[in-house]
C-alpha positions in Angstrom: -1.4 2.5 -29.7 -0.1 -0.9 -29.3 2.6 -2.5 -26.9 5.6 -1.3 -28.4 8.1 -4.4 -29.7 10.5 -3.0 -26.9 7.9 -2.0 -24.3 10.8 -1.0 -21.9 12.6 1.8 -23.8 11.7 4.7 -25.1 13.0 7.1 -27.7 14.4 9.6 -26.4 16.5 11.1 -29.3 12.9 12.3 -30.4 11.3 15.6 -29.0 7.6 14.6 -29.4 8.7 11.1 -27.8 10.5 12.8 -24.7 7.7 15.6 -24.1 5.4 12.6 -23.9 7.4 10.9 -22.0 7.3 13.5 -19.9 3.8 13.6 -19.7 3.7 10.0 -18.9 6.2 10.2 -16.2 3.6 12.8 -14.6 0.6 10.8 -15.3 2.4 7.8 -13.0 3.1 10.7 -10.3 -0.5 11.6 -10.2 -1.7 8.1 -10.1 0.3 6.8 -7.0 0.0 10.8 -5.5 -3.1 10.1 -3.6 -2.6 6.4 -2.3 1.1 7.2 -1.4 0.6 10.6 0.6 -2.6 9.2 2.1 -0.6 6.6 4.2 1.4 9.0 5.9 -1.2 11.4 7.1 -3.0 8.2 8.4 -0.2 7.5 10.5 0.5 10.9 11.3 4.1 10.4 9.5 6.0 12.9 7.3 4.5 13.3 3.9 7.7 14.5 2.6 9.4 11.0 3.4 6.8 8.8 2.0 7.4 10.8 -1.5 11.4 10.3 -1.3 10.9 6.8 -0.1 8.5 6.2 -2.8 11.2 7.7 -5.4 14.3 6.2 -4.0 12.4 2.7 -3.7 11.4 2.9 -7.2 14.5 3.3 -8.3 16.0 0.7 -6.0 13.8 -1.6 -7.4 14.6 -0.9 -10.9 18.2 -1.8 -10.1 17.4 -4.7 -8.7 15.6 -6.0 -11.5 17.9 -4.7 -14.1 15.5 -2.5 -15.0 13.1 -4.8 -17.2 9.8 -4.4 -15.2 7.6 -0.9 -15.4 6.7 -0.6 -12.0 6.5 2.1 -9.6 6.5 1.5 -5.8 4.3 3.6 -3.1 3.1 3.3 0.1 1.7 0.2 1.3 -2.1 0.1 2.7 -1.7 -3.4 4.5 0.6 -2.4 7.0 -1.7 0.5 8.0 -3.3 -1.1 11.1 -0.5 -3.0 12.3 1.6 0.1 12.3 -1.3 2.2 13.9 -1.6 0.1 16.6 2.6 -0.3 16.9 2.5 3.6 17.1 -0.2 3.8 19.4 1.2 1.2 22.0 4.7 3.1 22.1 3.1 6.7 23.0 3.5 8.4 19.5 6.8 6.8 18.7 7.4 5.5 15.7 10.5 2.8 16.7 8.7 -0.1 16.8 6.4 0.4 13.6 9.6 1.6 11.6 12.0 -1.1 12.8 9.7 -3.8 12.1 9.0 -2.3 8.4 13.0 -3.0 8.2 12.7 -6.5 9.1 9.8 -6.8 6.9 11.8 -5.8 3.8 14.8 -7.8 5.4 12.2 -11.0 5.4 11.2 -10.3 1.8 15.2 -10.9 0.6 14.7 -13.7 2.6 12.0 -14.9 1.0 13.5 -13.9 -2.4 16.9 -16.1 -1.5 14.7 -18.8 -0.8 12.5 -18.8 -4.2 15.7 -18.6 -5.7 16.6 -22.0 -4.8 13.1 -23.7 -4.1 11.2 -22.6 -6.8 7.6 -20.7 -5.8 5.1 -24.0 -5.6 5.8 -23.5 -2.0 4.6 -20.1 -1.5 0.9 -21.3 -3.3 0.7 -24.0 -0.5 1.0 -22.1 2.2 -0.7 -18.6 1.1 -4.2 -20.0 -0.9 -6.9 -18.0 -2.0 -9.1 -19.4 1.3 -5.9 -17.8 3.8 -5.3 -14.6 1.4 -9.0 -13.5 0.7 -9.4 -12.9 5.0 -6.7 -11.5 6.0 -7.1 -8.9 3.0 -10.8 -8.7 4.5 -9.2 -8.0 8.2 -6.7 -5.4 6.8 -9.3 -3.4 5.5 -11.6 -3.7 8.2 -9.1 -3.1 11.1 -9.1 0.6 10.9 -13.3 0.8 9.9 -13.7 1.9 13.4 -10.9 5.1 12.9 -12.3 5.9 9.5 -16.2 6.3 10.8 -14.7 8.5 13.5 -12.8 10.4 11.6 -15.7 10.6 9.2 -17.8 12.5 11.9 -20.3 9.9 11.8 -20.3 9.5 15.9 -22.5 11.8 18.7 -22.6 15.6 18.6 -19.8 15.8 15.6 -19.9 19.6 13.7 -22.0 19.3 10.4 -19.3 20.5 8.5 -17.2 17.7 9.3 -20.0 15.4 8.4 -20.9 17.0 5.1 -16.9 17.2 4.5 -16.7 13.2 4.6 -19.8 12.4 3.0 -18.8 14.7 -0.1 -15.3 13.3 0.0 -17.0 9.6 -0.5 -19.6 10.5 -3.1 -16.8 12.6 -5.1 -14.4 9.5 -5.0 -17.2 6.8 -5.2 -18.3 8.5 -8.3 -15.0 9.0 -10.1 -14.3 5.3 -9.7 -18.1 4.1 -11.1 -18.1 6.7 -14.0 -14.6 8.5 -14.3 -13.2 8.4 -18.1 -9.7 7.8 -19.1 -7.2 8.7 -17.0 -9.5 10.3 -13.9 -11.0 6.4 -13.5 -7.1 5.6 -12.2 -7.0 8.2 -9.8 -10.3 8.4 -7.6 -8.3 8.9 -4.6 -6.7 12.0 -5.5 -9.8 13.4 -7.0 -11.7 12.5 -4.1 -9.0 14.3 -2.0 -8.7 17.1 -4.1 -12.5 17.8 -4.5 -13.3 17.2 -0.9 -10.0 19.9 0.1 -11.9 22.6 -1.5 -15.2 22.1 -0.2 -13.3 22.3 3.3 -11.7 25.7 2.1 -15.3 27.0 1.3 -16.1 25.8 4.9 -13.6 27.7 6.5 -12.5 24.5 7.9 -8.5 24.8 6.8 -5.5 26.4 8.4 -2.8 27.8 5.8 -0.6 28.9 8.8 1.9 26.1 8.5 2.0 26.8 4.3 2.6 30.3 5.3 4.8 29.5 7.6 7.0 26.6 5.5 9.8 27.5 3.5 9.6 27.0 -0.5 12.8 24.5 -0.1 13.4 21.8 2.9 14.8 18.6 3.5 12.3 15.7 3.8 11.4 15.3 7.7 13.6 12.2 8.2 13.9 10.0 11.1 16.8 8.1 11.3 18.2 5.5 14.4 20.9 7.4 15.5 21.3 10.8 16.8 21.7 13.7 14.2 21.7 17.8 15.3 19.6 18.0 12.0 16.8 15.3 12.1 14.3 13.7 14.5 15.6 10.2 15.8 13.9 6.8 16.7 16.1 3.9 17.9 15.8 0.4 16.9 13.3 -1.8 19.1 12.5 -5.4 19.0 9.6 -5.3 21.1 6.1 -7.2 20.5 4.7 -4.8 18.8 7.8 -4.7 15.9 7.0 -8.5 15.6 3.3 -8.5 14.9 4.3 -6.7 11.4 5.9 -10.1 10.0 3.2 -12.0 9.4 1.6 -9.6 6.8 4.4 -10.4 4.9 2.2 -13.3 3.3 -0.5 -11.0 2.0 2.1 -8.3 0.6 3.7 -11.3 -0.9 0.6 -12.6 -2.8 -0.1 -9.0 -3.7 3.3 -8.4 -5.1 2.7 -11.8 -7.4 -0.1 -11.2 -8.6 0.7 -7.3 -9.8 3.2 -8.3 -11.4 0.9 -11.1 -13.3 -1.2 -8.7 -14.1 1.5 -5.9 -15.3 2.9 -9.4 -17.5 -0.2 -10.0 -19.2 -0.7 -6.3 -20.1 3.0 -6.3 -21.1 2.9 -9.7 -23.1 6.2 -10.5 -20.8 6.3 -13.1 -18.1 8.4 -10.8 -15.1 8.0 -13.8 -12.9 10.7 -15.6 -14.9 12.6 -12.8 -16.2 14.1 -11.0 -14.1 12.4 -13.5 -12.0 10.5 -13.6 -8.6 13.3 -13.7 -6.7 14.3 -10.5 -8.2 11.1 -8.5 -7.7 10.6 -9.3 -4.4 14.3 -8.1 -3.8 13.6 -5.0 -5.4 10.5 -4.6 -3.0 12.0 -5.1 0.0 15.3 -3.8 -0.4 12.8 -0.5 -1.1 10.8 -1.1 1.8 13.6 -1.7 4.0 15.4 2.3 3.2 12.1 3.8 3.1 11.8 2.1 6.9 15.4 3.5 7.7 14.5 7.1 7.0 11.1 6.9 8.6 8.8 5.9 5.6 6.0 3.4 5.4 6.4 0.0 3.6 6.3 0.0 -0.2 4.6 -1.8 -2.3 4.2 -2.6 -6.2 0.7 0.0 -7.4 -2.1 -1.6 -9.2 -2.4 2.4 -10.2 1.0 2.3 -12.3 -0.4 -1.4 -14.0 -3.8 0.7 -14.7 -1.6 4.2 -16.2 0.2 1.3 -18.6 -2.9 -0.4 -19.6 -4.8 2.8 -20.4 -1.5 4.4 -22.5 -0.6 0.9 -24.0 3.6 2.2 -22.9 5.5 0.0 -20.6 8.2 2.2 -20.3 11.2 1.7 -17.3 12.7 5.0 -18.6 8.9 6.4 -17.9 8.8 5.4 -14.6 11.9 6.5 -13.6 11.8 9.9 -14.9 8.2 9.7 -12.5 10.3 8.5 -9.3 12.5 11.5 -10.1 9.8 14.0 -9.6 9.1 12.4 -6.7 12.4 13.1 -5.0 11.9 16.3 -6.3 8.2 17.0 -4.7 9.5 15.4 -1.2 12.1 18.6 -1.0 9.2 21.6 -1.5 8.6 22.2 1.7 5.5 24.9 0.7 4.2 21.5 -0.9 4.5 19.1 1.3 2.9 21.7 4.2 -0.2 22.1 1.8 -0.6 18.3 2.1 -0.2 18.8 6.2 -3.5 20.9 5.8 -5.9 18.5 4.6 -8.7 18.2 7.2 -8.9 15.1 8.9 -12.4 14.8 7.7 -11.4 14.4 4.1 -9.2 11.4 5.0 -12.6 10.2 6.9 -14.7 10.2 4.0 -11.6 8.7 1.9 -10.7 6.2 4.5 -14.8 4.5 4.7 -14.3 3.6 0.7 -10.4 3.4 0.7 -11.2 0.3 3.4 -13.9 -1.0 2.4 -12.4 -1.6 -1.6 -9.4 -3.4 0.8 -11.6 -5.4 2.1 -13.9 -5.9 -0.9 -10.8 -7.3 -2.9 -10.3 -9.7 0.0 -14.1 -11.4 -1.5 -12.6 -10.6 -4.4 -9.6 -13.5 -4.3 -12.1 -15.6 -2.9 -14.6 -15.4 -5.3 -11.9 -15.8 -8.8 -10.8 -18.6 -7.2 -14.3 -20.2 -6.7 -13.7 -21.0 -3.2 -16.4 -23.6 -1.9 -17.7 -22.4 1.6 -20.0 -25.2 1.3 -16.3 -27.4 2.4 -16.4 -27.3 6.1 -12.7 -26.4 5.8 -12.7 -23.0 4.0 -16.4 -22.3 6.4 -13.6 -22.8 9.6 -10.5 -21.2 8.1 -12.5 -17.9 6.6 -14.6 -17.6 10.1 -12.0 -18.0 12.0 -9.7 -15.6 10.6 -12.3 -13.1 10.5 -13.4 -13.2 14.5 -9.7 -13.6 15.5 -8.9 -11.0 13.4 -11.5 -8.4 13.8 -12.3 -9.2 17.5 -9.5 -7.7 19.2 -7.8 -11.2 20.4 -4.1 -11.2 21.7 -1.7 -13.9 22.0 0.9 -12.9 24.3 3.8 -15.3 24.6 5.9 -15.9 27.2 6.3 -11.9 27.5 8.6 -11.8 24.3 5.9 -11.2 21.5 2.4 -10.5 21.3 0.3 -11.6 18.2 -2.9 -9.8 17.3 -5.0 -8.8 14.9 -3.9 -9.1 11.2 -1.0 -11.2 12.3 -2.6 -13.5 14.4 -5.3 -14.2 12.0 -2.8 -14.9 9.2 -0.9 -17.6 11.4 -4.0 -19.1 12.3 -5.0 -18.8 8.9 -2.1 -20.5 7.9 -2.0 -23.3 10.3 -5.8 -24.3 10.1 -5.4 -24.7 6.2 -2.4 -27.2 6.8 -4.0 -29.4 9.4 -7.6 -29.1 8.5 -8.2 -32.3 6.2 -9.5 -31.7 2.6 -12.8 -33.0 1.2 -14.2 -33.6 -1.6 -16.9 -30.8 -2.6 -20.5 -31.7 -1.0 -22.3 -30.8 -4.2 -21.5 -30.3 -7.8 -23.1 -26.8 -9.6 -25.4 -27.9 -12.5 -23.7 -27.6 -15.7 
């Protein structure tokens, strides 16, 4: 079927046309399910949230850019680590992690005020392919370490947990080399499904908590102030909120170039219209309330571009109906338990390919763009991102914010490719 003259409507007045819509709606659900729920149970964050935030934000976003772009939001991967670690530092609580996702969808209608009025040749300058293509490469890799331990793959770990991992991989690897139609969008969920029941078989789950859940509950929220109803975190401004900020400049690429990809497949340029300034306000107006009710950051889904490009329907009215059932799945609480039972080594065996594709489609920039490493420059910035960024170093200044990991490697990323003088390439490829 082709793109449809008016790509962003569809007919409802017609039963076939709204059962399939239906279906489509559905079909976006399960292609974001996997990637969105797996963030939270990463973090150790409520499941239920991520799939409200994920609704709410899509539907945020869709005001915000007056609804005329397809796209569904879900959890973000790149702020993984950095919220790991925030998590980690503050003993289990999630206040600086949460409170710096706020700021980081605060920063993004910063960003978006300032597009508005500059234009974007800025934002190429200062986030090229030689800066973007590493610090993708350190998100991914920041949490290899977590993912091999969680795989089992360490001293004296039970077989079953081994064999649980290494299925989970093989089941998701293959899916995403040899998967047809819709099944080659969602590897992750397959993966995570196949490698559930092999852990059933194992005798390796605990159904006490489904048991125990009730059929309907409100989302686990955690909100800044004190409620007699939900958990509560409070705002903190500490180092560890402030190292978030600076993956704002991968997001930001990430966001642009979705939605350059979603145009091409839509034969619409959504940079102009609604604009860039408009997206990116949609994205972190989302990420910010997803934040406030203790979600993780959202982020535009190369799954919804791949659901569009497979069913040829760039449909708003689609993807909303999808961020409805969203909402709806984040208040069954029977559901969202089942989701709290998946072993740990499932999310192992997910988490060596999940971050290891992240880190792969950091090469990935690198190598479209044809970046030279035989320039002396991009040798220094790439290395040196790389070892900053994967070798545990830690800027502390003046006791008010400490940089690390992902964000210290993008500052230094940014800073070495404005100072470093450019030169002219040492050898030309034969033609």
């Amino acid at each position: 079927m082709a793109i449809q003259q008016r790509p962003l409507i569809l007919d409802v007045e017609d039963k076939p046309a709204v059962v399939k819509g239906l279906f489509l709606s559905l079909q976006h659900v399960f292609a974001m399910f996997g990637a969105t729920i797996l963030v939270p149970i990463l973090l150790n964050m409520p499941v239920s949230v991520a799939l409200l935030a994920s609704g709410v934000g899509t539907i945020i976003y869709q005001i915000a850019t007056k609804a005329k772009v397809p796209v569904y939001l879900g959890s973000s991967f790149a702020y993984i680590a950095a919220m790991q670690i925030a998590i980690e530092q503050m003993g289990g609580d999630i206040s600086a992690a949460q409170t710096g996702v706020i700021m980081v969808g605060l920063v993004y209608i910063l960003i978006a005020c300032v597009i508005k009025y500059t234009g974007t040749a800025w934002v190429d300058k200062v986030l090229p392919p030689i800066v973007i293509g590493p610090m993708i490469i350190v998100i991914g890799l920041g949490l290899a370490g977590n993912a091999v331990t969680s795989a089992g793959l360490v001293m004296d770990s039970d077989w079953r947990t081994i064999f649980i991992a290494i299925a989970t991989f093989l089941i998701t690897a293959f899916v995403n080399t040899n998967g047809k139609g819709f099944f080659k969008i969602i590897p992750f969920l397959t993966g995570i499904v196949g490698g559930y029941i092999i852990a059933i078989l194992l005798g390796v789950v605990d159904f006490t908590p489904v048991m125990d859940a009730n059929w309907f509950s409100l989302p686990q929220f955690y909100l800044p102030f004190e409620t007699n109803t939900f958990d509560n975190y409070t705002f903190y401004f500490g180092p560890e909120t402030w190292a978030l900020l600076p993956i704002v400049l991968v997001t930001i690429a990430e966001h642009i170039g979705d939605h350059s990809v979603l145009g091409k497949i839509c034969d619409r340029e959504f940079l102009k219209e609604p604009g860039l300034q408009r997206t990116l306000i949609g994205d972190g107006a989302a990420t910010a309330v997803s934040a406030f009710f203790g979600g993780p950051a959202n982020t535009t889904y190369g799954e919804n571009t791949g659901v569009i490009g497979m069913t040829r329907i760039a449909s708003v009215s689609v993807i909303r109906n999808a961020a409805f059932i969203a909402i709806i799945l984040s208040f069954m609480g029977k559901f969202t338990a089942l989701i709290s039972t998946i072993p740990g080594a499932v999310l192992g065996g997910m988490s060596i390919l999940l971050y290891g594709v992240i880190a792969s489609n950091g090469l990935k920039v690198m190598i479209e763009d044809k970046v030279d490493f035989n320039q002396s420059r991009n040798l220094i910035i790439a290395s040196s991102m790389l070892v900053v960024g994967l070798g545990g170093a830690v800027i502390d200044i003046a006791g008010l914010v400490t940089l690390s990991g992902t964000a210290l490697s993008a500052i230094i990323g940014v800073i070495l490719n404005q100072i470093l003088p450019r030169e002219e390439a040492d050898y030309q490829p034969e033609v």
